[in-house]
C-alpha positions as CSV (number, residue, x, y, z in Angstrom):
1,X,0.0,0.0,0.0
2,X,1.5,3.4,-1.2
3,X,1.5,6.4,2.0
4,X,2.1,9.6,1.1
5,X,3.8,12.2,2.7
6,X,1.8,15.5,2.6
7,X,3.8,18.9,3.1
8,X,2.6,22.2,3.3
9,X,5.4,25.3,3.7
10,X,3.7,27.7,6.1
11,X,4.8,31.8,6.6
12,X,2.3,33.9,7.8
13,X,-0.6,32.6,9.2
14,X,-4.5,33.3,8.9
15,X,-7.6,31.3,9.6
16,X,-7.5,29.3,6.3
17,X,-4.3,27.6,7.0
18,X,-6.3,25.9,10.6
19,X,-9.6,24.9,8.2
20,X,-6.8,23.4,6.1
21,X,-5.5,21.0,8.6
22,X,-9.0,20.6,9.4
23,X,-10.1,19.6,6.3
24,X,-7.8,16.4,6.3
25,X,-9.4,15.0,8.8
26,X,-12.1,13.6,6.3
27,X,-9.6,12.3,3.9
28,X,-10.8,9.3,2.7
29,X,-7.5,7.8,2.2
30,X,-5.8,7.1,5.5
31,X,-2.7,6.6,4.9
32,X,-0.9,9.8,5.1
33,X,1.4,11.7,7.3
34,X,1.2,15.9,7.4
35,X,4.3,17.9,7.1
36,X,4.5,21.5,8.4
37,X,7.8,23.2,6.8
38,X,7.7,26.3,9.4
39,X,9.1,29.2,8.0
40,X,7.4,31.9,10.6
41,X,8.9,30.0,13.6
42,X,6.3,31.0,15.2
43,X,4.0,27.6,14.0
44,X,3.7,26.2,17.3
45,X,2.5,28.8,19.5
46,X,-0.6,29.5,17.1
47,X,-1.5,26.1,17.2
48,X,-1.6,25.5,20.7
49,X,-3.5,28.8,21.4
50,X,-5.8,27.8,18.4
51,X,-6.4,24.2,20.6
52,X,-6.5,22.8,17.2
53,X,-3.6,20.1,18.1
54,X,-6.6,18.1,19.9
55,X,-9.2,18.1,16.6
56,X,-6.3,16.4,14.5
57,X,-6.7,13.1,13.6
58,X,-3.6,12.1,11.4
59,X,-0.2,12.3,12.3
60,X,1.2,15.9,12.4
61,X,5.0,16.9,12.3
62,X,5.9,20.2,12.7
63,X,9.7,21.0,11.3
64,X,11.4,24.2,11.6
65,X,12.1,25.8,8.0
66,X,15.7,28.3,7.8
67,X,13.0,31.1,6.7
68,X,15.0,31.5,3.1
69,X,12.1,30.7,0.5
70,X,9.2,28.2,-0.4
71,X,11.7,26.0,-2.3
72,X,13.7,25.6,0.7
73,X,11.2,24.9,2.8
74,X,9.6,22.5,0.1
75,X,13.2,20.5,0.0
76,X,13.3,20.0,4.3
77,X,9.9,18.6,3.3
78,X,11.3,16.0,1.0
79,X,13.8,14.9,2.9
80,X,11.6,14.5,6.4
81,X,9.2,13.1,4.2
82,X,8.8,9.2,5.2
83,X,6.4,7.8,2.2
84,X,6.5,6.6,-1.2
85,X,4.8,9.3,-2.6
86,X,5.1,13.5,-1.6
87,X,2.4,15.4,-1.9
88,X,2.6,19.6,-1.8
89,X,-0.6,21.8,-0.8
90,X,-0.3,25.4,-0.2
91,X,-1.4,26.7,3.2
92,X,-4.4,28.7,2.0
93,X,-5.7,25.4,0.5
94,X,-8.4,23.6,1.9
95,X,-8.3,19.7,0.2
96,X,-11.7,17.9,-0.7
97,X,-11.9,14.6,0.9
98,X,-11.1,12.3,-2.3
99,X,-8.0,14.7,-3.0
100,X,-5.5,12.0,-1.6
101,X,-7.4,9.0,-2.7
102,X,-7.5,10.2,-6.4
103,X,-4.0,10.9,-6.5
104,X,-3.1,7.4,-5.3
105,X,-5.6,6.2,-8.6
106,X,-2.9,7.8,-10.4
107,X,0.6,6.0,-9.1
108,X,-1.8,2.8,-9.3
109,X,-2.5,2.9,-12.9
110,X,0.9,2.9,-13.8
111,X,3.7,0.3,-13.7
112,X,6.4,2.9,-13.6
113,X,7.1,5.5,-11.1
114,X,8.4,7.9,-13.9
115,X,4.9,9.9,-13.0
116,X,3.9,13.0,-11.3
117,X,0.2,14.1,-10.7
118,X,-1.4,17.6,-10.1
119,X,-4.9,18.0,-9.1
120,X,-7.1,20.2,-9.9
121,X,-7.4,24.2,-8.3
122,X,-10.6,25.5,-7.9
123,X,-10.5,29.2,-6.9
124,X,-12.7,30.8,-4.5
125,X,-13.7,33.7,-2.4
126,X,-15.0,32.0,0.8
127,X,-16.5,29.3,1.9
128,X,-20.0,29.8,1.9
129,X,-20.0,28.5,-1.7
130,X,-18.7,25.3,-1.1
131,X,-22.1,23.8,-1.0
132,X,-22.3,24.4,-4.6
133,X,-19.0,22.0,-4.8
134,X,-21.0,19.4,-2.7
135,X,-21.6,17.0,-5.5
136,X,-19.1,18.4,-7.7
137,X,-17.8,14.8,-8.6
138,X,-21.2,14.1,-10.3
139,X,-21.4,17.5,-12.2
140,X,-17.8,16.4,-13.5
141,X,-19.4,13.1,-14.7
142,X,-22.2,14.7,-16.3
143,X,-20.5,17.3,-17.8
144,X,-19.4,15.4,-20.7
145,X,-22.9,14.7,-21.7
146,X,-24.1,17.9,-21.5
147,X,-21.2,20.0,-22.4
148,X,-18.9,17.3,-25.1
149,X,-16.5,19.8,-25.9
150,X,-15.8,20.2,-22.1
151,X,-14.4,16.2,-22.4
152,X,-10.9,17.2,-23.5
153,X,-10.5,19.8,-20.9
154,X,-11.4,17.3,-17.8
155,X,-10.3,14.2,-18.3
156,X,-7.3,12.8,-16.8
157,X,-4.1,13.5,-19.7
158,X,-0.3,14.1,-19.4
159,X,0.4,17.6,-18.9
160,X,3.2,20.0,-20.6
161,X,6.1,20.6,-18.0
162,X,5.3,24.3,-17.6
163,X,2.0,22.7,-15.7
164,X,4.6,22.1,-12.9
165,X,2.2,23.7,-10.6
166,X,3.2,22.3,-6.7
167,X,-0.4,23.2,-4.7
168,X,-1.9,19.7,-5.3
169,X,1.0,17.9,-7.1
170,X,2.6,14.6,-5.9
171,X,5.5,12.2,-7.4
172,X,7.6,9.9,-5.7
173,X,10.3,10.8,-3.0
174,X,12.7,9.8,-5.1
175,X,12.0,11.5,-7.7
176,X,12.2,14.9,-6.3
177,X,15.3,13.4,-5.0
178,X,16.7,12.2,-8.4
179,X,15.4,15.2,-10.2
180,X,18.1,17.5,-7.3
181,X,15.3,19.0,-5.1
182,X,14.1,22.8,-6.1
183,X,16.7,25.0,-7.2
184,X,17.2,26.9,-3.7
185,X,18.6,30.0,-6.0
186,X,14.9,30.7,-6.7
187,X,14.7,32.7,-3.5
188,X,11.3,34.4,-4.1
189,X,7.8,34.2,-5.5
190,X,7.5,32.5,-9.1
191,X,9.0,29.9,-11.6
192,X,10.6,27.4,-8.7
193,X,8.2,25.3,-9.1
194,X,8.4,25.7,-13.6
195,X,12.1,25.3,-13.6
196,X,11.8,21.5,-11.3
197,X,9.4,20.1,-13.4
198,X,11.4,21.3,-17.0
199,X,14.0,19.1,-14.6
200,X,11.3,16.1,-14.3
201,X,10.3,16.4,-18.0
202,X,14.1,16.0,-19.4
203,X,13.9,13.1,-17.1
204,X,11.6,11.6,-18.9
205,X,8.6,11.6,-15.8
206,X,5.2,12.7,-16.7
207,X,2.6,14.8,-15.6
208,X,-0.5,13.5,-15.2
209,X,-3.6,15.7,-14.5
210,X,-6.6,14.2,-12.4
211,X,-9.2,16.3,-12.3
212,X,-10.9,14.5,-9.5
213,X,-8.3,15.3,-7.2
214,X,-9.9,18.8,-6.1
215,X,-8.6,21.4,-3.9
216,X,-10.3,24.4,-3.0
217,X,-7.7,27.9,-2.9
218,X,-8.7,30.8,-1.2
219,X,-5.7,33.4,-2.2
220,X,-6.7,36.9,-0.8
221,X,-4.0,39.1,-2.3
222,X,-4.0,42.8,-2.5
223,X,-3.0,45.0,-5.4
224,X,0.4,45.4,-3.8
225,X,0.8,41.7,-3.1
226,X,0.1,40.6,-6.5
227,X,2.7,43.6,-8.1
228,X,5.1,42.3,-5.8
229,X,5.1,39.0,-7.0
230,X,4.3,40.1,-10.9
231,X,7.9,41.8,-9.9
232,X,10.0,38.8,-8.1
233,X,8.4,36.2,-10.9
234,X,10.2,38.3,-13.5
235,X,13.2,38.1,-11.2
236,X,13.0,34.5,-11.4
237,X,12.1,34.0,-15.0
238,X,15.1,35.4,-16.0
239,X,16.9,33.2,-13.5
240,X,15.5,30.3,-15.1
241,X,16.1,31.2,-18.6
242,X,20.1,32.3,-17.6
243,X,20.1,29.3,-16.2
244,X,19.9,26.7,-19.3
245,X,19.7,29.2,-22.1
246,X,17.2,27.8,-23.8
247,X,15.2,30.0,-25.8
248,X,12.1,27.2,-26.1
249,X,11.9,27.7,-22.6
250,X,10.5,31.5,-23.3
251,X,8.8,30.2,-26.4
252,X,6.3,27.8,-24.7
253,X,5.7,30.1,-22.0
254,X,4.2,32.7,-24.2
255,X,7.4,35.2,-24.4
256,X,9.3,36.4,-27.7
257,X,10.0,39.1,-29.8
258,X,6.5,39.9,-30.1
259,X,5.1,40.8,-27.3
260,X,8.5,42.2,-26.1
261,X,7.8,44.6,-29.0
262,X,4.3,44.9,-28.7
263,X,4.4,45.6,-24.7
264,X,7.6,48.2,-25.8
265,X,5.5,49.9,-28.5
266,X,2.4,50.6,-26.1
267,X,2.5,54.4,-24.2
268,X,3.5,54.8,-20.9
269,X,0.6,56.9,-20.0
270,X,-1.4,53.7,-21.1
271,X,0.4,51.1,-19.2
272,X,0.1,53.8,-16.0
273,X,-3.8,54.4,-17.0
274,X,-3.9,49.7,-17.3
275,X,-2.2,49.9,-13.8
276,X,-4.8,52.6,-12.3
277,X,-7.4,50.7,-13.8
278,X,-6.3,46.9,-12.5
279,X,-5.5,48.9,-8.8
280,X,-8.7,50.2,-8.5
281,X,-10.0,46.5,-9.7
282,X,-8.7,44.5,-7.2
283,X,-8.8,47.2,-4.4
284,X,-12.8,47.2,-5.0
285,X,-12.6,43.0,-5.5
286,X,-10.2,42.5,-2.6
287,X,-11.2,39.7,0.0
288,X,-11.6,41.0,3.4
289,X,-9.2,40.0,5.8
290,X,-9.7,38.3,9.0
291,X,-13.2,37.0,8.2
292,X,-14.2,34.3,10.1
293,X,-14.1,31.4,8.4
294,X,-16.0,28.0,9.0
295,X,-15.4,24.6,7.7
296,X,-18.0,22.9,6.6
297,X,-17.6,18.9,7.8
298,X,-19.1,17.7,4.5
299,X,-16.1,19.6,2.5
């Protein structure tokens, strides 16, 4: 029987990250140890004056990250990690009870471990909805009756390696391990996770989308928040690229000539009038922190 090792990096903390733990409780695959990569240092104190430590159900390790960046704290993951397979979720994701079971359908429909799975991200603005998402396996199954051109789009099919998204996505220890870990270089927000599966894909491992396996990602982020990682992802991109000087690795990704001339050909008074116009967007859209949230049992 395959266990799986499931960690979660955690930095500043907010009342989704406890529904998270919550939420695996009703896992319906068992078999599964939590791993909390603790980059605030500060991990244990809110969970003993939460009094969530006595709701848990599953075995909980708490490891002190060295507070560098995600892809550090994802690699002391990997190597605590004491299972066949690793699993990653972010800490503002809240996993639907077949999430674990349906990647474990995955790793047992193959004969090979040269496989990686990622789930499926549903995001949303709080959890009052997620009775809509109640019998969402059923509305996948239907959905290709109703809606046939929908078929291609949720099915369960290798995935490109610039799909290398790491909330819901699982391999094998030892593949992470063979593949050299995240690049630890990648010190902030963006391409880490891109760059280690370019890694898995030259390896020859596959990705494998299952779009059963459903987590639910609440991501509040405020105008600032999401410049600030528009910035540090640019940062990173170019790290990548510099890194194998590969120019296909800019091509898939959507970046060439082109749109470098056609993003250099447009005004600045425009762009400055496109950044007004997204700031006052998300500044009017922006989820309100500090809400109190409540998990529903039947997630």
């Amino acid at each position: 029987m395959l266990n799986v090792s499931l960690i979660i990096p955690f930095k500043d903390y907010n009342e989704i990250f406890l529904n998270n733990l919550l939420a695996l409780n009703y896992q319906e695959y068992k078999n599964f140890e939590v791993l909390i990569i603790d980059n605030s240092l500060k991990l244990e104190e809110i969970l003993k004056g939460s009094n969530i430590l006595n709701k848990i159900g599953y075995e909980l390790k708490i490891i002190k990250g060295d507070g560098k960046s995600r892809a550090s704290a994802r690699n002391i993951g990997i190597l605590n990690a004491k299972n066949d397979i690793t699993l990653f979720l972010d800490a503002d994701m809240l996993a639907h009870k077949n999430l674990i079971k349906e990647h474990i359908k995955i790793y047992k429909s193959f004969k090979n471990k040269n496989i990686a799975t990622i789930g499926l991200e549903l995001r949303i603005n709080n959890l009052s909805i997620l009775n809509n998402f109640n019998n969402y396996l059923d509305f996948i199954n239907n959905i290709h009756y109703n809606y046939p051109k929908s078929r291609s789009k949720l099915k369960s099919r290798k995935l490109k390696w610039y799909k290398f998204l790491t909330g819901n996505l699982s391999s094998y220890k030892e593949n992470f391990i063979k593949a050299g870990l995240f690049d630890e270089a990648f010190k902030t927000y963006g391409f880490e996770d891109l760059e280690l599966g370019y890694r898995f894909n030259k390896l020859g491992i596959n990705l494998i989308f299952n779009p059963l396996s459903v987590c639910y990602h609440l991501h509040p982020l405020n105008f600032n928040q999401r410049t600030k990682n528009k910035i540090e992802s640019i940062i990173n991109l170019s790290l990548f690229f510099n890194k194998y000087k590969n120019k296909n690795i800019l091509k898939v990704l959507g970046i060439n000539i082109f749109s470098d001339i056609l993003y250099k050909s447009i005004p600045k008074n425009i762009l400055t009038l496109i950044e007004k116009k997204l700031k006052e967007y998300y500044n009017n859209n922006n989820i309100k922190e500090n809400k109190i949230i409540k998990l529903l049992e039947d997630i």
